[in-house]
TORKOL-4160 file (C-alpha; in steps of 0.2 Angstrom, whole numbers, padded with zeros to 4 digits, m for minus):
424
<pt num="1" X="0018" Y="0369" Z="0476"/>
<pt num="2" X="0016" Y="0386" Z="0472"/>
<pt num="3" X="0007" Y="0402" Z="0481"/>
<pt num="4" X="m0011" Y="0408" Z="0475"/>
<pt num="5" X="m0001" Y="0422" Z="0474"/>
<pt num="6" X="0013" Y="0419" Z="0465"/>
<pt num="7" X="0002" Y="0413" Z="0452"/>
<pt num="8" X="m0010" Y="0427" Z="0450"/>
<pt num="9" X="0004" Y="0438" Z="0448"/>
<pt num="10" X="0010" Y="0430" Z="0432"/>
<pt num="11" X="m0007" Y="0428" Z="0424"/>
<pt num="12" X="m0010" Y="0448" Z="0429"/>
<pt num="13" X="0007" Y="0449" Z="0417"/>
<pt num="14" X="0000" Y="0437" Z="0403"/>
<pt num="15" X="m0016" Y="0447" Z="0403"/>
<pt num="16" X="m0006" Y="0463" Z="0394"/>
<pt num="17" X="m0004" Y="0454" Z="0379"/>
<pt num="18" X="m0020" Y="0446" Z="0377"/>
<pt num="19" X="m0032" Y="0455" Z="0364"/>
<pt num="20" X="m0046" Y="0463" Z="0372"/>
<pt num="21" X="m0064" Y="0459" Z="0374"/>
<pt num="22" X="m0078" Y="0467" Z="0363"/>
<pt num="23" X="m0089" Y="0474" Z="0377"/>
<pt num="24" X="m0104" Y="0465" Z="0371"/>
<pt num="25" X="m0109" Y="0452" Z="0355"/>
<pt num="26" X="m0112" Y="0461" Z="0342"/>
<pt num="27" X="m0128" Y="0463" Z="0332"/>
<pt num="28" X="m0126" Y="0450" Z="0317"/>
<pt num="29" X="m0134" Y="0464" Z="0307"/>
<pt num="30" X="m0119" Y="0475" Z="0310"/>
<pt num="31" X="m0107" Y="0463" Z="0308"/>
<pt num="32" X="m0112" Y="0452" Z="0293"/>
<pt num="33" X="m0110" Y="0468" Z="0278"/>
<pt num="34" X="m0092" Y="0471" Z="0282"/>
<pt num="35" X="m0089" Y="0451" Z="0283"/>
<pt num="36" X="m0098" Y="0446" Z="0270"/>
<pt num="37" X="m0081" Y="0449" Z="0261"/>
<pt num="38" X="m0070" Y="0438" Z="0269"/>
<pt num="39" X="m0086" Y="0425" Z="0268"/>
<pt num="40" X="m0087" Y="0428" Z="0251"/>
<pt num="41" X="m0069" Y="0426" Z="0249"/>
<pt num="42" X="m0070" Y="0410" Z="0258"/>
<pt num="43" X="m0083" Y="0400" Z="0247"/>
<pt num="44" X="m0075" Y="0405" Z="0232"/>
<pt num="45" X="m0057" Y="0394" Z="0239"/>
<pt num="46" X="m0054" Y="0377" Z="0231"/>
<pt num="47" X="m0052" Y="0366" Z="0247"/>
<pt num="48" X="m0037" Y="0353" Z="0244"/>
<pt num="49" X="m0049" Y="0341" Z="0255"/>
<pt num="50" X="m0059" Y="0341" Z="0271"/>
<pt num="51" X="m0075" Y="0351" Z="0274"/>
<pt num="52" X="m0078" Y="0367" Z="0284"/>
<pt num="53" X="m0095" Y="0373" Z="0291"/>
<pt num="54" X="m0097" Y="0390" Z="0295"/>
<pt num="55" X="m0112" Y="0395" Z="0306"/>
<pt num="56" X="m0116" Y="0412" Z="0307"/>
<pt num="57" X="m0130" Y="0416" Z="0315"/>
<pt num="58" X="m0146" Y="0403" Z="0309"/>
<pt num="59" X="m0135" Y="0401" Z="0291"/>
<pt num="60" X="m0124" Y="0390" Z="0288"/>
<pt num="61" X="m0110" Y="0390" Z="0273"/>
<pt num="62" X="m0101" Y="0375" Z="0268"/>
<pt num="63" X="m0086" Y="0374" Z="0259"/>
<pt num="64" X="m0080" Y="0357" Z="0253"/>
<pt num="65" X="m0064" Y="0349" Z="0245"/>
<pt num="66" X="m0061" Y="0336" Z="0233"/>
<pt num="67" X="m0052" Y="0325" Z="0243"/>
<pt num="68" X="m0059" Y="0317" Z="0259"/>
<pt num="69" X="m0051" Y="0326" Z="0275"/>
<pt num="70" X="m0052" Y="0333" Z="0291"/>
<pt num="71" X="m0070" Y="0339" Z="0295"/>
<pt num="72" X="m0071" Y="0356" Z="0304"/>
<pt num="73" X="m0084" Y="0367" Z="0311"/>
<pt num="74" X="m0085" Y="0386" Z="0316"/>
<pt num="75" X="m0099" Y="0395" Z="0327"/>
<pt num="76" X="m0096" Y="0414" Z="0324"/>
<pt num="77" X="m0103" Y="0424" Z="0337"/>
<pt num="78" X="m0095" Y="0443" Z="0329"/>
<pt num="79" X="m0092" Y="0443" Z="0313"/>
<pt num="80" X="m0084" Y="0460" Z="0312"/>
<pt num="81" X="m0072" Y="0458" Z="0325"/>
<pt num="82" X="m0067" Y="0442" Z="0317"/>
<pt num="83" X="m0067" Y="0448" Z="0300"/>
<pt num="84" X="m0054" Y="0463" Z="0307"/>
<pt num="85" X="m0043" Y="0454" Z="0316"/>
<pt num="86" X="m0039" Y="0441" Z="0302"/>
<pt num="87" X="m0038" Y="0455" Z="0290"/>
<pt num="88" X="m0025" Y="0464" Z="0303"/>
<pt num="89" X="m0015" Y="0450" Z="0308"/>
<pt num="90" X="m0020" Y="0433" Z="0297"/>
<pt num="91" X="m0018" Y="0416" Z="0306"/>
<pt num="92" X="m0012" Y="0423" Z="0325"/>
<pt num="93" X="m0027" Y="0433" Z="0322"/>
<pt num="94" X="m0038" Y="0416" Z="0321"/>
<pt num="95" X="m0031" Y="0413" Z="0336"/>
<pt num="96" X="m0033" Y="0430" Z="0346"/>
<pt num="97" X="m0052" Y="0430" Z="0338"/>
<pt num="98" X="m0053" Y="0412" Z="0349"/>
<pt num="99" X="m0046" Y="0422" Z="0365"/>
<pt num="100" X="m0058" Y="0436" Z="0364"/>
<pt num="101" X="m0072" Y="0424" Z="0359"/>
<pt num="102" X="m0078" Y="0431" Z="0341"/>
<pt num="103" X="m0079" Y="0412" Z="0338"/>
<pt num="104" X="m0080" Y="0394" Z="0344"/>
<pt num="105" X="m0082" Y="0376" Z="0337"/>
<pt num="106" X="m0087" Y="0359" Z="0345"/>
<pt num="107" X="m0072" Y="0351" Z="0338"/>
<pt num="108" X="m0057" Y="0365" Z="0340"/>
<pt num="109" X="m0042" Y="0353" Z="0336"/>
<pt num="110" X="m0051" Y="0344" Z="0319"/>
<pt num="111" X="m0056" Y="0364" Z="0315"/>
<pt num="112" X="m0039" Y="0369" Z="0315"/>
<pt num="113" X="m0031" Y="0353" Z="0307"/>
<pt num="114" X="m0044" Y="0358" Z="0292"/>
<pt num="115" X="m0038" Y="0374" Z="0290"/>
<pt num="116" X="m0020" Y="0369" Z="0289"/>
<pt num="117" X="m0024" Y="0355" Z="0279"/>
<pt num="118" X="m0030" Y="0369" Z="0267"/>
<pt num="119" X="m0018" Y="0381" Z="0271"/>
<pt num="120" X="m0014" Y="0384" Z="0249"/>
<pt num="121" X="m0031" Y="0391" Z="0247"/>
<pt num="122" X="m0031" Y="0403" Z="0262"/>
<pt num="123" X="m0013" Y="0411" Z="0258"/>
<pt num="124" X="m0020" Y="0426" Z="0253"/>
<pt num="125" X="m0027" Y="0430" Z="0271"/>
<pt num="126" X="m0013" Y="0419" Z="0281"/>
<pt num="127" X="m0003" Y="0435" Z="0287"/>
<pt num="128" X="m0012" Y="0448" Z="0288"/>
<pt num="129" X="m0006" Y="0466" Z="0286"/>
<pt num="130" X="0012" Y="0470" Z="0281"/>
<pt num="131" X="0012" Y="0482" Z="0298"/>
<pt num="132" X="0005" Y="0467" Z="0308"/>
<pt num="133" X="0019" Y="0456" Z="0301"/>
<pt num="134" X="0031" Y="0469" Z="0305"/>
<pt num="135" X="0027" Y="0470" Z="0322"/>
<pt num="136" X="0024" Y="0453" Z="0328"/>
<pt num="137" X="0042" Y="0451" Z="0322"/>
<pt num="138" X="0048" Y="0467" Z="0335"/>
<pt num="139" X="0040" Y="0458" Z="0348"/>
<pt num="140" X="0046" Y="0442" Z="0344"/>
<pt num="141" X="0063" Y="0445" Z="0344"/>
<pt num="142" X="0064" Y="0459" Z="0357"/>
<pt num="143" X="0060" Y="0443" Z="0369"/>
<pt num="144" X="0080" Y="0435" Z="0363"/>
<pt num="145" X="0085" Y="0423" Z="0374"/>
<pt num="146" X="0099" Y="0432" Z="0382"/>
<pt num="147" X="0102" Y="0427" Z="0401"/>
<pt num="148" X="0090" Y="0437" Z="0408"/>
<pt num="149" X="0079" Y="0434" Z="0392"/>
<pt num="150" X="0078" Y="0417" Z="0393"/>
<pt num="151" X="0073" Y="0418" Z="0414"/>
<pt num="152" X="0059" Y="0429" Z="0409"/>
<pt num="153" X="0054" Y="0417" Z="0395"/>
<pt num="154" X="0053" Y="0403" Z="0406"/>
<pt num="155" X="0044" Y="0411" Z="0419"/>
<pt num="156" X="0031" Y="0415" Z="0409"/>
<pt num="157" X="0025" Y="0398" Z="0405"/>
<pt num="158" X="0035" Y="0386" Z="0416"/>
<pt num="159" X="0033" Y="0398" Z="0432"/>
<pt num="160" X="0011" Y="0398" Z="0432"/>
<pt num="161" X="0013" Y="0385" Z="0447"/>
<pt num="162" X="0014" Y="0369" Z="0451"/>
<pt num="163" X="m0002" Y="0368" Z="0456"/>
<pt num="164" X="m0009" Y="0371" Z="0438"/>
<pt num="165" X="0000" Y="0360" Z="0430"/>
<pt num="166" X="m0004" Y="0346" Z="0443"/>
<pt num="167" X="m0020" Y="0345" Z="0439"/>
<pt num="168" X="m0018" Y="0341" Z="0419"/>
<pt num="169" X="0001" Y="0329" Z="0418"/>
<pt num="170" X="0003" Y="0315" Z="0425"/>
<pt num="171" X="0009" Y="0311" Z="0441"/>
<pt num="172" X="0026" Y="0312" Z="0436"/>
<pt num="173" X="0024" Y="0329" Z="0432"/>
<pt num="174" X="0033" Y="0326" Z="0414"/>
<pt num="175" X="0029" Y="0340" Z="0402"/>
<pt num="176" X="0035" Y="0333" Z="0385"/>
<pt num="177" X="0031" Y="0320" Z="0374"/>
<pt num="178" X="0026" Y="0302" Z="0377"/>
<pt num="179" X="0032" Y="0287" Z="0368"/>
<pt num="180" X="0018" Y="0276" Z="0367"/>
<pt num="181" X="0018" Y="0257" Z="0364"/>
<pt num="182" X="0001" Y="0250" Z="0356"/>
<pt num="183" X="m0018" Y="0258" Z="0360"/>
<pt num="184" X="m0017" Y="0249" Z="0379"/>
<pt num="185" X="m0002" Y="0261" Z="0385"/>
<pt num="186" X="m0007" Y="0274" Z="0400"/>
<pt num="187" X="0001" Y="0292" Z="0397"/>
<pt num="188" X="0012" Y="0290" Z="0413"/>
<pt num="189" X="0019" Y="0274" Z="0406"/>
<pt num="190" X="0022" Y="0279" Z="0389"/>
<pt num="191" X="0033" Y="0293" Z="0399"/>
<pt num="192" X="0042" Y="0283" Z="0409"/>
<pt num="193" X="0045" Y="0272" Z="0392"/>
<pt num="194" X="0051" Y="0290" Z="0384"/>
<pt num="195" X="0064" Y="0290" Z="0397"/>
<pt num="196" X="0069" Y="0275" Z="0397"/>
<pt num="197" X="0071" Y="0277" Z="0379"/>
<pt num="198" X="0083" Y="0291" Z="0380"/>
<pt num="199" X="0094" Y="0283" Z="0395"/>
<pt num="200" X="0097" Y="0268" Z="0383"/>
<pt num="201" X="0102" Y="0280" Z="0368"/>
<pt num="202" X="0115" Y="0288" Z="0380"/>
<pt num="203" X="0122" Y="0268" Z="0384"/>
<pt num="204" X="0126" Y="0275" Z="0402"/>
<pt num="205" X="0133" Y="0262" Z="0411"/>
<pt num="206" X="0129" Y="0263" Z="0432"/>
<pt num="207" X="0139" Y="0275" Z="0439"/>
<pt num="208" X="0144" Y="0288" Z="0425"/>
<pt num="209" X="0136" Y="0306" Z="0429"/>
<pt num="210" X="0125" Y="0313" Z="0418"/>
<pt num="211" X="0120" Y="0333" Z="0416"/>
<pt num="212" X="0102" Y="0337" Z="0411"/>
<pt num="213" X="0097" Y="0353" Z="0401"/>
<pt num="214" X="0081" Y="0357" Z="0405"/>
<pt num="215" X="0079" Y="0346" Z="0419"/>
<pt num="216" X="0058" Y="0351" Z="0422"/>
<pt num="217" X="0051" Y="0341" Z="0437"/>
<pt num="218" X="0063" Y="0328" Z="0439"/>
<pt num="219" X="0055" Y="0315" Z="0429"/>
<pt num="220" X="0071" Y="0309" Z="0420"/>
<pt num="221" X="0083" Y="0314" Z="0436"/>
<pt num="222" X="0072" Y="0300" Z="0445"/>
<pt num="223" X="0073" Y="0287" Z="0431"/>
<pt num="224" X="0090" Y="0289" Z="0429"/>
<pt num="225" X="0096" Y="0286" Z="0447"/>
<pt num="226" X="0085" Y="0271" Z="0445"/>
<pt num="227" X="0096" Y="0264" Z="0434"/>
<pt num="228" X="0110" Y="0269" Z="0442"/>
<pt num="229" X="0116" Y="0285" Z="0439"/>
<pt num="230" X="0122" Y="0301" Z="0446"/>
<pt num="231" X="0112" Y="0317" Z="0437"/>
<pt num="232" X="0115" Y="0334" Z="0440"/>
<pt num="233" X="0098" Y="0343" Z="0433"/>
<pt num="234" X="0099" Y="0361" Z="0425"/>
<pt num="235" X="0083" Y="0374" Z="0427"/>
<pt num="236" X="0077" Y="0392" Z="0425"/>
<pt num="237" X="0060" Y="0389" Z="0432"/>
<pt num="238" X="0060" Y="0391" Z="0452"/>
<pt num="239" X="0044" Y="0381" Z="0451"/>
<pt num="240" X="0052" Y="0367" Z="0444"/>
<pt num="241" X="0068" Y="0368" Z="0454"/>
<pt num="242" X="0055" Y="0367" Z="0469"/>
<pt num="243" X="0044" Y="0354" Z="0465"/>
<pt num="244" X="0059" Y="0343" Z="0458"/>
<pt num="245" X="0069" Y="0346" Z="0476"/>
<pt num="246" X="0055" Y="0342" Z="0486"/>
<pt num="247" X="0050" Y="0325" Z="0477"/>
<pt num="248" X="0070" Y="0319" Z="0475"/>
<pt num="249" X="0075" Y="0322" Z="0491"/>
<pt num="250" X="0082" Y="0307" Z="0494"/>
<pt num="251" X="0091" Y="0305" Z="0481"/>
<pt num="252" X="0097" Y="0325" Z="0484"/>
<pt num="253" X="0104" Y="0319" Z="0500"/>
<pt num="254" X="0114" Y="0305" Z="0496"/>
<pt num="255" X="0121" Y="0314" Z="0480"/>
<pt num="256" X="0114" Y="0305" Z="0467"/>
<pt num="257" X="0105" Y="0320" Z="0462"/>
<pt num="258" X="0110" Y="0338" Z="0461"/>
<pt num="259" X="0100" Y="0352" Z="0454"/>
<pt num="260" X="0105" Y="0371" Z="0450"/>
<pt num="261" X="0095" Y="0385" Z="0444"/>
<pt num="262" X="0107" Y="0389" Z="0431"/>
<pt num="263" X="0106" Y="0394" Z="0414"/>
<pt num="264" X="0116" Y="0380" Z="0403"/>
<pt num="265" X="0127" Y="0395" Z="0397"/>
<pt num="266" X="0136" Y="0395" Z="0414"/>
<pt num="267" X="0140" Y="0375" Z="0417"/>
<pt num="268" X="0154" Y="0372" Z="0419"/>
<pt num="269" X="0165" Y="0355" Z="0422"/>
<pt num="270" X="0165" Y="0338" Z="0412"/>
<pt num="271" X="0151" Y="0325" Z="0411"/>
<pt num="272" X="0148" Y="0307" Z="0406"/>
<pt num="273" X="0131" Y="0310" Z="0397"/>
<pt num="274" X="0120" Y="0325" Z="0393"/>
<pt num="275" X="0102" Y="0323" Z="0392"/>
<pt num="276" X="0092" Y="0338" Z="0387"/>
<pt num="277" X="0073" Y="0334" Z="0383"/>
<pt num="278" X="0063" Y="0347" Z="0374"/>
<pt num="279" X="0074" Y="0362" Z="0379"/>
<pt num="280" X="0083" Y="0367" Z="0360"/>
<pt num="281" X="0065" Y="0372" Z="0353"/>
<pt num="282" X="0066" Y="0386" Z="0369"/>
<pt num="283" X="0088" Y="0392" Z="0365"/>
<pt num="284" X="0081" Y="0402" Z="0351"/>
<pt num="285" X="0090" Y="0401" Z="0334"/>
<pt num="286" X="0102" Y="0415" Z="0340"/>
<pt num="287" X="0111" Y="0403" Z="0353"/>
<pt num="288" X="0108" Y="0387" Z="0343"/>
<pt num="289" X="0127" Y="0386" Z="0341"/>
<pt num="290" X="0132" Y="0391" Z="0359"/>
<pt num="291" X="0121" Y="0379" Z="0363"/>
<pt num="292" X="0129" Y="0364" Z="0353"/>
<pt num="293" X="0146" Y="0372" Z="0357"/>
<pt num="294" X="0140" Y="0369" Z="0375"/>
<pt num="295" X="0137" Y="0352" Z="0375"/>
<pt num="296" X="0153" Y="0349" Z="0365"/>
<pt num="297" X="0164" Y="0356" Z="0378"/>
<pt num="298" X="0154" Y="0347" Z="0393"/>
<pt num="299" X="0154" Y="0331" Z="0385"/>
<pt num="300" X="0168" Y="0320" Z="0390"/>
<pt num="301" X="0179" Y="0311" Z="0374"/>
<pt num="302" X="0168" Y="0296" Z="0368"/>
<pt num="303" X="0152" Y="0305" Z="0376"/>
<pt num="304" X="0133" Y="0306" Z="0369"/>
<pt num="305" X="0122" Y="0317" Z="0372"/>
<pt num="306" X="0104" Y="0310" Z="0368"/>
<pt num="307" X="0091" Y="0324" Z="0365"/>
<pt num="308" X="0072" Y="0328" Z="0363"/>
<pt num="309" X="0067" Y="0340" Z="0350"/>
<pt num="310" X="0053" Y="0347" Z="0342"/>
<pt num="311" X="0054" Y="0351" Z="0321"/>
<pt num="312" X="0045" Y="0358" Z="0309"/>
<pt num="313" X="0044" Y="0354" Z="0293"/>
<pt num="314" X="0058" Y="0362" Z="0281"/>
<pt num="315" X="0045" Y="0370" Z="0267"/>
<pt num="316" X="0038" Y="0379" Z="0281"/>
<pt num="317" X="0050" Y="0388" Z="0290"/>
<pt num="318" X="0054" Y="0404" Z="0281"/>
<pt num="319" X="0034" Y="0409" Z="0283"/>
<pt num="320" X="0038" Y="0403" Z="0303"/>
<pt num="321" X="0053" Y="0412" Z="0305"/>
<pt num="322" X="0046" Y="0429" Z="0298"/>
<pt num="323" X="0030" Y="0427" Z="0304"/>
<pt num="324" X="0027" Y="0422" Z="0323"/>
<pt num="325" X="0016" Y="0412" Z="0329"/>
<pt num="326" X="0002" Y="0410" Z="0342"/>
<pt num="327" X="0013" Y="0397" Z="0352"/>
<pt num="328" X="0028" Y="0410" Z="0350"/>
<pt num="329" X="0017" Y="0425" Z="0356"/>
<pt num="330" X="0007" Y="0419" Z="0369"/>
<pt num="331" X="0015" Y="0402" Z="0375"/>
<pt num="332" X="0033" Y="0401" Z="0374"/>
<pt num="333" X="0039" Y="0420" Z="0369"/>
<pt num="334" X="0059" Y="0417" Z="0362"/>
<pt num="335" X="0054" Y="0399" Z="0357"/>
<pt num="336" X="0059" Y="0393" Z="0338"/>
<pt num="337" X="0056" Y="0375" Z="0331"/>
<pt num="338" X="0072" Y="0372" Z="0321"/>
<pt num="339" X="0071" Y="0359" Z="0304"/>
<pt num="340" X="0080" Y="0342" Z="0306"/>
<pt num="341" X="0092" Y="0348" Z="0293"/>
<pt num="342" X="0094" Y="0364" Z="0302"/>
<pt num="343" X="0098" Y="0354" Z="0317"/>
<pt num="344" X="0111" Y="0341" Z="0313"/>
<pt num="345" X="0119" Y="0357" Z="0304"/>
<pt num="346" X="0122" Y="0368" Z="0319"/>
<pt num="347" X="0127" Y="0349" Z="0329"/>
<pt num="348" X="0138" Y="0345" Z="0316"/>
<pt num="349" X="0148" Y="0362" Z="0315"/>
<pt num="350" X="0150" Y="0361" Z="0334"/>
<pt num="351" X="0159" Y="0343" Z="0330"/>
<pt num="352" X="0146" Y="0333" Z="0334"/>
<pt num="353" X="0142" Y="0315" Z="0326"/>
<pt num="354" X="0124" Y="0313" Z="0323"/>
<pt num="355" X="0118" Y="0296" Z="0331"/>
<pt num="356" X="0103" Y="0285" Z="0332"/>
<pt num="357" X="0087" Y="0294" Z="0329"/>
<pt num="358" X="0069" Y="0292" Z="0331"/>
<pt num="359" X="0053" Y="0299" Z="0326"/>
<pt num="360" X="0036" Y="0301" Z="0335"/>
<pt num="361" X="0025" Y="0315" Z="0332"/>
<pt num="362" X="0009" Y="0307" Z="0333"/>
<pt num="363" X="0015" Y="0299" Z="0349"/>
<pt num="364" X="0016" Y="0319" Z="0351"/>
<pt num="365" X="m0003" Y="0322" Z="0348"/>
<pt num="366" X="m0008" Y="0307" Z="0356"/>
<pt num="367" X="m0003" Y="0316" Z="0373"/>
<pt num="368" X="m0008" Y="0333" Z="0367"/>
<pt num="369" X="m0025" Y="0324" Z="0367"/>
<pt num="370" X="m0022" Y="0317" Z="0384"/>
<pt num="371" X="m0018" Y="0335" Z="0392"/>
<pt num="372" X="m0030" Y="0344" Z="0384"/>
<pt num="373" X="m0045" Y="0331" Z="0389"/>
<pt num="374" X="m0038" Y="0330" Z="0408"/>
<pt num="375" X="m0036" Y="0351" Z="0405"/>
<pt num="376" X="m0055" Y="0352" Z="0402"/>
<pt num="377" X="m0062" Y="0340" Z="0414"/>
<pt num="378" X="m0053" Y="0348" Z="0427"/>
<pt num="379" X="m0058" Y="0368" Z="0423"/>
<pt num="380" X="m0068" Y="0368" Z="0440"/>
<pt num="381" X="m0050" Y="0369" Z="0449"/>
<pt num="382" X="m0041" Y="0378" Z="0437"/>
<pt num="383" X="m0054" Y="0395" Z="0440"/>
<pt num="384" X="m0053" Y="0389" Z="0457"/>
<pt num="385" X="m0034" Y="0395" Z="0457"/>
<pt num="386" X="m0040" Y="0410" Z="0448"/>
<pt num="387" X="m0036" Y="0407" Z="0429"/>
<pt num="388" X="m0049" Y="0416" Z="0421"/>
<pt num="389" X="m0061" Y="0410" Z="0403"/>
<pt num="390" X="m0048" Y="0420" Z="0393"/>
<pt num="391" X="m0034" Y="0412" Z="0400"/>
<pt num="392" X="m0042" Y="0394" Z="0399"/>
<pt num="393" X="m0049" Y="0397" Z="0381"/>
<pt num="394" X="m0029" Y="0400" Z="0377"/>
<pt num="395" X="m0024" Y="0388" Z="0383"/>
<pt num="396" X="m0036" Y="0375" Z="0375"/>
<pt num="397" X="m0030" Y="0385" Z="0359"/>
<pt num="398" X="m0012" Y="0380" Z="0363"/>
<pt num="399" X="m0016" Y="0361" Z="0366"/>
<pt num="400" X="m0028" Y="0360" Z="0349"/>
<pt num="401" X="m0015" Y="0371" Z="0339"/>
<pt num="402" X="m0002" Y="0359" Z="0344"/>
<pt num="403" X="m0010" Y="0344" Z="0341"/>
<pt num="404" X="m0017" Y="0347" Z="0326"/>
<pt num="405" X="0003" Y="0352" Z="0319"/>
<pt num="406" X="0007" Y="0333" Z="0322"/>
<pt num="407" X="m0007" Y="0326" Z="0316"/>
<pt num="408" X="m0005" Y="0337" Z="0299"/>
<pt num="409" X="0015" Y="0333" Z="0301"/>
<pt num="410" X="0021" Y="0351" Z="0299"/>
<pt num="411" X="0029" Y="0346" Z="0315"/>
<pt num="412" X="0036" Y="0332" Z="0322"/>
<pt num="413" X="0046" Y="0328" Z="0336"/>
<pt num="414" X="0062" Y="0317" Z="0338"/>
<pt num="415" X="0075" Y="0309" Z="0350"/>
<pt num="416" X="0092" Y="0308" Z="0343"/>
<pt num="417" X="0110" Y="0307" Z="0347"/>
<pt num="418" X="0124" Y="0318" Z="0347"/>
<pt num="419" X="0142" Y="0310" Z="0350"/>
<pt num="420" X="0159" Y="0316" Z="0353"/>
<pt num="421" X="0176" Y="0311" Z="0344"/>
<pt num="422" X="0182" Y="0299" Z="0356"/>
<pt num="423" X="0199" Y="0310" Z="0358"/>
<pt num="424" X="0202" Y="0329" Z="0359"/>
């Protein structure tokens, strides 16, 4: 479990990048004549579908589309800030507005899946400035996943303590997406079905040794030597590496388990099977091919490799790619979500075979749902380790962002197969 200490530290780093809080709420006087503008701009949008309520003050505005839709609300509380920051930096300055709380709703992830919905009839105001632009893409990619880039990057999220993320996941500790099976299913079932899952993509038979990418807290390290098989588990977050340790340490002994805190640039040897669950989306699009070309040389002839990874939706990738987003800003800096077809290029020129595949994004929002409900009810103990509102409104920002992106299907996420010519 990790230090007090330890923890405060990286949340005092965090805090540098968060946008700063107006001293006090502003008048609505002052702040309605320069928003009124934006507002204006606003009612006079077509909505696709849905309907927003904008509260400002004692008014409300409603905006209504023709189709039915996501119903969202906002509660402006300065309108003026808001209205800057969306002028200055467009949709991550929606979010930053949430941070620094210019706004609220009673509903955040329905807001946000309204405004996506919509997204055609707020282009005009979606990126902000051009210098804003230009910036968040410095800052972006001065956070490259080089060694000692990608150490800092998971450190930033993965390295807030165990202790923080002990109160939201499940016991297991398992950090990606769930595979539900029908409206009965628990969340740490459904995960220990993901795992399952993945192990019979792989067809490992007992025995065989399998390497894991990304290897988090252990969860499919402990499934996998259920079933049999040896794993050696691969991590850049000391947290991880220290939680994982101390719950397998049976396994450790006997040398069923083995886990390095090792960036997968610097494996070396030959495996069975590679597993690798929600790690691509963090390589970064630079080291997409080293990354395949990595699995391809610690892949035995006739190996698979059976992989978790989050995509985004092909029509929306170039605004992505040349304007980050919150997630990449303030949640996992070097991250990139790659396209499917993007993908199974980049494993394909590595001579890799694509395999079976599955899809599951709204499995993915169901336990974005689950984390962000079992985040909230347990806010009491997550000041208590001295996470502060800025920090918590963030991160419920992070869970609602993401969720709303599955639901709306600009993202999804998939389990699929990578194979190895059975010679050479």
């Amino acid at each position: 479990m990790a230090s007090e200490k330890s923890a405060e530290a990286t949340l005092s780093w965090n805090k540098d990048a968060w946008p700063k809080k107006a001293r006090e709420r502003e008048p609505m006087e002052r702040g309605f004549r320069p928003f009124s503008r934006l507002l204006d701009h606003l009612l006079q949008q077509q909505f696709h579908a849905g309907q927003l309520r904008l509260r400002i003050g004692e008014s409300l505005h409603t905006i209504t589309g023709e189709d039915p839709g996501p119903q969202g609300e906002m509660q402006l509380h300065r309108p003026l800030s808001f209205a800057r920051r969306i002028a200055a930096r467009g949709h991550l300055g929606l979010g930053e507005g949430y941070l620094a709380g210019d706004w609220d709703s009673p509903d955040l992830t329905s807001l946000i899946h309204l405004l996506a919905v919509n997204e055609p009839a707020l282009a005009s105001i979606e990126y902000g400035s051009w210098r804003s632009r230009l910036l968040a893409l410095f800052q972006h990619r001065s956070r490259t996943n080089t060694r000692r880039g990608s150490r800092r990057n998971i450190a930033h999220h993965y390295d807030l303590g165990n202790a923080f993320y002990r109160l939201w996941l499940d016991p297991g500790m398992t950090y990606s997406a769930a595979l539900f099976d029908g409206a009965d299913d628990g969340l740490e079932q459904a995960q220990t079905r993901k795992y399952q899952t993945l192990l019979e993509m792989l067809g490992a038979e007992p025995g065989q040794h399998l390497l894991e990418i990304g290897c988090g807290w252990g969860g499919f390290a402990r499934e996998a030597v259920a079933a049999g098989h040896r794993v050696t588990g691969l991590t850049l977050s000391s947290e991880q590496l220290a939680w994982a340790s101390a719950t397998l340490v049976d396994p450790i002994t006997s040398g069923q388990v083995d886990l390095h805190l090792r960036d997968y640039r610097d494996m070396d040897g030959t495996f069975d099977h590679i597993a690798s669950i929600e790690m691509f989306e963090a390589v970064g699009e630079r080291y997409w091919s080293v990354y395949m070309n990595k699995i391809r040389q610690l892949l035995r002839p006739g190996g698979r490799a059976a992989l978790q990874v989050i995509t985004i939706d092909e029509q929306y990738f170039d605004g992505y790619r040349s304007s980050p987003d919150f997630i990449q800003k303030y949640i996992f800096p070097g991250g990139m979500l790659p396209t499917p077809a993007r993908f199974d290029a980049v494993a394909e020129q590595a001579g890799l075979r694509i395999g079976a595949r599955r899809w599951f994004g709204q499995d993915y929002a169901r336990t974005l749902a689950i984390w962000h409900q079992q985040f909230t009810d347990q806010l009491k103990s997550v000041r208590a380790l001295g996470y502060d509102e800025t920090f918590i409104r963030m991160w419920r920002y992070y869970l609602s962002y993401c969720e709303a992106g599955f639901r709306d299907g600009r993202i999804n996420v998939m389990q699929v197969v990578l194979e190895t010519p059975t010679t050479g």
